[in-house]
Every structure is written in structure tokens, then in C-alpha cells.
C-alpha positions in Angstrom: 1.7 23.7 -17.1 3.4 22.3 -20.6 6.7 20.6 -18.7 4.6 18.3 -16.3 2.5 17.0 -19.4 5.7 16.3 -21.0 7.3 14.9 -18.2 4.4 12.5 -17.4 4.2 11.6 -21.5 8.0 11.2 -21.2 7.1 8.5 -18.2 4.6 6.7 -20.0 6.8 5.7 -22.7 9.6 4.8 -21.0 7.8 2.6 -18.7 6.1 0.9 -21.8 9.7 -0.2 -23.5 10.5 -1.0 -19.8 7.2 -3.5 -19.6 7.7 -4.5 -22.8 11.0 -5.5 -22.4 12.9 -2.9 -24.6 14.7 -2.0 -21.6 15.1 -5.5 -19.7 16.1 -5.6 -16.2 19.2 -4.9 -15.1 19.6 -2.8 -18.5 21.0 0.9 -18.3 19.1 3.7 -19.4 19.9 5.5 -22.8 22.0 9.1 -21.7 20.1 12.4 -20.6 20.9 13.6 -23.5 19.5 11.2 -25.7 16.6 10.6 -24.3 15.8 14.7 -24.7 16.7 14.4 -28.1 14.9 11.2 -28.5 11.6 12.5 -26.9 12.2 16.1 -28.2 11.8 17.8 -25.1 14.5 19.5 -22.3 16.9 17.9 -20.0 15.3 18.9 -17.1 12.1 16.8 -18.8 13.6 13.6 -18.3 15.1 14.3 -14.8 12.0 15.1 -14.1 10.8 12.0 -15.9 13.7 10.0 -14.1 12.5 11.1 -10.7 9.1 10.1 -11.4 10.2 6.4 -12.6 12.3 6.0 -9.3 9.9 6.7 -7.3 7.4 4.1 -8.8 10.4 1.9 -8.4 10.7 1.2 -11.9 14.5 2.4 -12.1 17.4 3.4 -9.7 20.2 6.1 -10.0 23.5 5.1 -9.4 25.5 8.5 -9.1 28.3 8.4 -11.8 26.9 5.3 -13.3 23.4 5.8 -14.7 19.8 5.3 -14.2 19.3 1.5 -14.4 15.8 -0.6 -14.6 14.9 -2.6 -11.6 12.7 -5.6 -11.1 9.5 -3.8 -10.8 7.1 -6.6 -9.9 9.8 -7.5 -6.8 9.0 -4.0 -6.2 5.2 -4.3 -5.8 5.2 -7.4 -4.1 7.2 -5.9 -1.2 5.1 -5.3 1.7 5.1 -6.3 5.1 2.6 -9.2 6.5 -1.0 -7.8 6.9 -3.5 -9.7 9.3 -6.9 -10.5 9.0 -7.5 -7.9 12.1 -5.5 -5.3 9.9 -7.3 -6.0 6.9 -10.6 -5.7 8.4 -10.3 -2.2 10.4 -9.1 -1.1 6.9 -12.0 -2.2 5.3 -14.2 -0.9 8.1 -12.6 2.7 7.4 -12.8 2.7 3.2 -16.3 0.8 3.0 -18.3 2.9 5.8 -17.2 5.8 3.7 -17.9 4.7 0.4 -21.6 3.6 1.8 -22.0 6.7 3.1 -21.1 8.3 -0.4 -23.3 5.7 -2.3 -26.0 6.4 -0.5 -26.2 10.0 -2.4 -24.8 8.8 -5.4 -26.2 5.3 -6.2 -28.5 5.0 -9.5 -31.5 3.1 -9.3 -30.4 0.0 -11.7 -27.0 -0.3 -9.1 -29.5 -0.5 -6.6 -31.6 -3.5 -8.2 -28.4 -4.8 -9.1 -27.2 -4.7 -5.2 -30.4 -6.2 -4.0 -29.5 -9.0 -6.5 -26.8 -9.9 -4.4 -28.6 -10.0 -1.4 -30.8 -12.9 -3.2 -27.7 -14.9 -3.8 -26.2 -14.1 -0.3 -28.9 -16.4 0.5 -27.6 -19.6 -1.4 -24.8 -21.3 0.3 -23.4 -22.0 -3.0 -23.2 -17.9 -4.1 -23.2 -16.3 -0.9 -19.1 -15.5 -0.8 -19.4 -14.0 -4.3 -22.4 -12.3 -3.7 -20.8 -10.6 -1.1 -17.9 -9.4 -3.1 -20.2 -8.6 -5.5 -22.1 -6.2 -2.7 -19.3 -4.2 -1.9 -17.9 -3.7 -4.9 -21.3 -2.6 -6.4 -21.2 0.0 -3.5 -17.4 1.1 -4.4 -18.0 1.6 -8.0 -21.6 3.8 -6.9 -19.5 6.2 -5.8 -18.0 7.7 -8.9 -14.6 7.8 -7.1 -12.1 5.7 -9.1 -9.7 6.2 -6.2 -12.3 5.2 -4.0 -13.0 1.8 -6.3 -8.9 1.0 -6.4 -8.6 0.8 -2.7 -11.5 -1.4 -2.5 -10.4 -3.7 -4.9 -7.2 -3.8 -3.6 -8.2 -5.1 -0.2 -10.4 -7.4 -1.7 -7.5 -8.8 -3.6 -6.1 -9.3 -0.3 -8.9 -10.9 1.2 -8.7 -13.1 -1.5 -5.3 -14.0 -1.6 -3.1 -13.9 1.3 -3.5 -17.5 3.2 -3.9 -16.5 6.7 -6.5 -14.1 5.8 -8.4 -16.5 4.0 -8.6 -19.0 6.2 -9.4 -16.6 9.2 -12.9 -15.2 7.6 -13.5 -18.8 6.2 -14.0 -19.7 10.3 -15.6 -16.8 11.0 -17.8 -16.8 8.1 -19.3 -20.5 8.0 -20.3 -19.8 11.3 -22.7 -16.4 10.7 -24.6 -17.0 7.1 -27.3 -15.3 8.9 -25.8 -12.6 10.9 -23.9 -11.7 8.0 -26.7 -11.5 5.5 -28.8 -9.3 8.3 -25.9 -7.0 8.1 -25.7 -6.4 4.4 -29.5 -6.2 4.3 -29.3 -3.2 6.9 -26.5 -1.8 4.3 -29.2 -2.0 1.4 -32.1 -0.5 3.2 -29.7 3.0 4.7 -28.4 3.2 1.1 -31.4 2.6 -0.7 -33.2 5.3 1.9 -30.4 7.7 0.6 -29.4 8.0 4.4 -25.5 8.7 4.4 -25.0 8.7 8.2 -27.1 5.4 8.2 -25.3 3.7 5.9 -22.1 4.5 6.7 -23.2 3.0 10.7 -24.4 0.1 9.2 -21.6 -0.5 7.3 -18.9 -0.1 10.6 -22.0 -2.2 12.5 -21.3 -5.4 9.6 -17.6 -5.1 10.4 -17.4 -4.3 14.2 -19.1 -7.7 14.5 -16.5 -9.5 12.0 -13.6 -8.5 14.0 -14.8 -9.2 17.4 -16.0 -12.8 15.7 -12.0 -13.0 14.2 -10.6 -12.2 17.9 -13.4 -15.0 19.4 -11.9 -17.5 16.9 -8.2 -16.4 17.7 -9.1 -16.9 20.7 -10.4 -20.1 21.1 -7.5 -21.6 18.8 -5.1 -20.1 21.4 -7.0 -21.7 24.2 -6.8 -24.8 22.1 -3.0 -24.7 21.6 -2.6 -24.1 25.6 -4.7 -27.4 26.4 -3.0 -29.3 24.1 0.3 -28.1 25.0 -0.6 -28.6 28.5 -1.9 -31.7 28.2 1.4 -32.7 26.4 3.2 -31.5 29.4 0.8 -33.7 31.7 1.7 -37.0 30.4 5.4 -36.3 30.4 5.8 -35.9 33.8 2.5 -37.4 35.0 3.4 -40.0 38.2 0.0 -41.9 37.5 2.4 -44.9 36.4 4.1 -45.3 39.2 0.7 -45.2 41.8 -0.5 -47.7 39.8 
């Protein structure tokens, strides 16, 4: 059990001089050997300790060259394009379970504080943060940090990819009510301590978002095809010449 504490210490502190620019970019890692003598622990410590970094994509190995730092926030911006659709059934999975877990676990001021929200869901003005402030409320009842992280994290890309937001913007100035029905229904199954219940309710709230996100796709595809037909029309329309 002592080499993987010493392996992960051995991470953390080369991964600080890497954020804090000790070990820049493009910069080459001190020798295996110095870095055991540095950290005072074996050579099979840092390999392991190199691994680890790698695969956090904080540094590559180049076989007969060394272990170099790479451009770690290029790293974590890699990812393919998500869609709103994506985003959504990925929500529907993560947040039905975490209701379903808050429901046994939520204390009785998170409760008072969620029912808050449901007050300023009302209010055109706080209704969007209100509802972020909902489900987060419910992530962070459920004692699981991992649980919290993956909520956040698809909040933050609710909140900032483009396409995404402006997909639930037309969906969600059109259903104030319905959607405030639906996170009232979320309250009531948690605040009943009913797992199963809230969980449903919680898949319920975003079954009815993504068939709303297909409606709107929908009718903006129907609206390119008019206009594209209608562009079509006047080119080779023969009305000018039976005039």
C-alpha cells in the first residue's frame, strides 16, 4: 500500500511545477534518476508517477528522448461536438439518479433551501438560475462528490457551448409553466422521501424537454425547406411570362 501513496504524492508535485510553470510547455522532464533522488523514493515510483501524468495528458514519452510536458488545457478542451439532444439524455440519466438518491439523503434545511428555488422559478427574471440552483441543490444532497462533478460538468455545458444554449433558450421561453410543474413534482417525491418517485419525476421533466428540443428542430427544418423552396419557386417560376 506505501508505493501508490508515493506514486500519487510524486504526481501531485510534479503537476504543481508543471501548473506553475516550473516545467513550461514543451520543457523535458528532469531524468528518472533524478527525480528518485529528488523525491527520495524508487525508480519504479516515478514510472509509475510518469504513467499516471501521461495518462492525464499532462506529459508524453518519447522513447529514447524523454518524458516531455504537453499543453494540458489543449488537452481538456479536446472533445468532440455534443448536442443539445446528447446533453439532455445525459442529464436525464445522472439527474433521475441523483433524485432518486436525494430523496433518502436530503436534510431538511436543503429541502427549504430547494423549495426556495421553486419561489424564484416563478419570476421571469430568476427563473433560469433558480433552476440551476434546483439541481444542483439535489446533486450536492447526495453526498456523492462524484455524483456533484458530473452534474456540474454538464451544467457547464449547458451553459457554455452555443448551440446548446440557444436550443433550451427556444424551448424554454416557450414552457415557464410546464417547466415549473415539473420541478414542483421533483420537490414533492423528494421531499416524500420516495426514491422511485423522484427519480420518475425527474426522467418525466426531461422526457418532455427533449421531445420539445426535437419539436423546435423540427419546425426550423420545416422552415429551411419552405424557404429554400420558395427560393427555388421564383427562380424558375413562368408567372412572368403568362403575364
Amino acid at each position: 500500500m506505501k508505493r501508490p501513496r508515493r506514486f500519487w504524492s510524486v504526481v501531485e508535485k510534479l503537476e504543481a511545477l508543471i501548473n506553475n510553470g516550473t516545467y513550461p510547455v514543451g520543457s523535458r522532464l528532469p531524468a528518472e534518476r533524478v527525480l528518485a533522488e529528488t523525491y527520495g523514493v524508487s525508480r519504479p515510483t516515478i514510472r509509475e508517477a510518469i504513467i499516471a501524468l501521461e495518462v492525464r495528458e499532462r506529459v508524453e514519452v518519447k522513447t529514447g528522448s524523454g518524458v516531455y510536458v504537453t499543453a494540458a488545457q489543449q488537452a481538456e478542451n479536446k472533445h468532440q461536438a455534443i448536442s443539445a439532444f446528447e446533453l439532455t439524455q445525459a442529464r436525464a440519466l445522472v439527474e433521475g439518479e441523483a433524485a432518486a438518491l436525494a430523496a433518502a439523503t436530503i436534510r431538511q434545511d436543503e429541502l427549504t433551501a430547494l423549495a426556495q428555488t421553486l419561489t424564484d422559478m416563478e419570476k421571469a427574471a430568476t427563473a433560469d438560475e433558480a433552476d440551476q440552483q434546483f439541481h444542483e441543490i439535489i446533486a450536492k444532497a447526495t453526498r456523492n462528490n462524484a455524483m456533484v462533478s458530473s452534474i456540474q460538468n454538464l451544467w457547464k455545458l449547458r451553459r457554455s457551448e452555443p448551440q446548446i444554449i440557444a436550443a433550451y433558450q427556444d424551448v424554454c421561453s416557450q414552457s415557464i409553466d410546464q417547466r415549473l410543474v415539473e420541478h414542483t413534482a421533483i420537490y414533492n417525491a423528494i421531499a416524500s422521501r420516495d426514491s422511485s418517485a423522484a427519480r420518475k419525476a425527474m426522467h418525466n421533466h426531461f422526457n418532455r424537454l427533449i421531445n420539445a428540443l426535437f419539436a423546435t428542430s423540427e419546425a426550423k427544418a420545416l422552415e429551411e425547406i419552405k424557404r429554400k423552396t420558395d427560393e427555388t419557386r421564383d427562380l424558375y417560376s413562368l408567372s412572368h411570362l403568362t403575364q
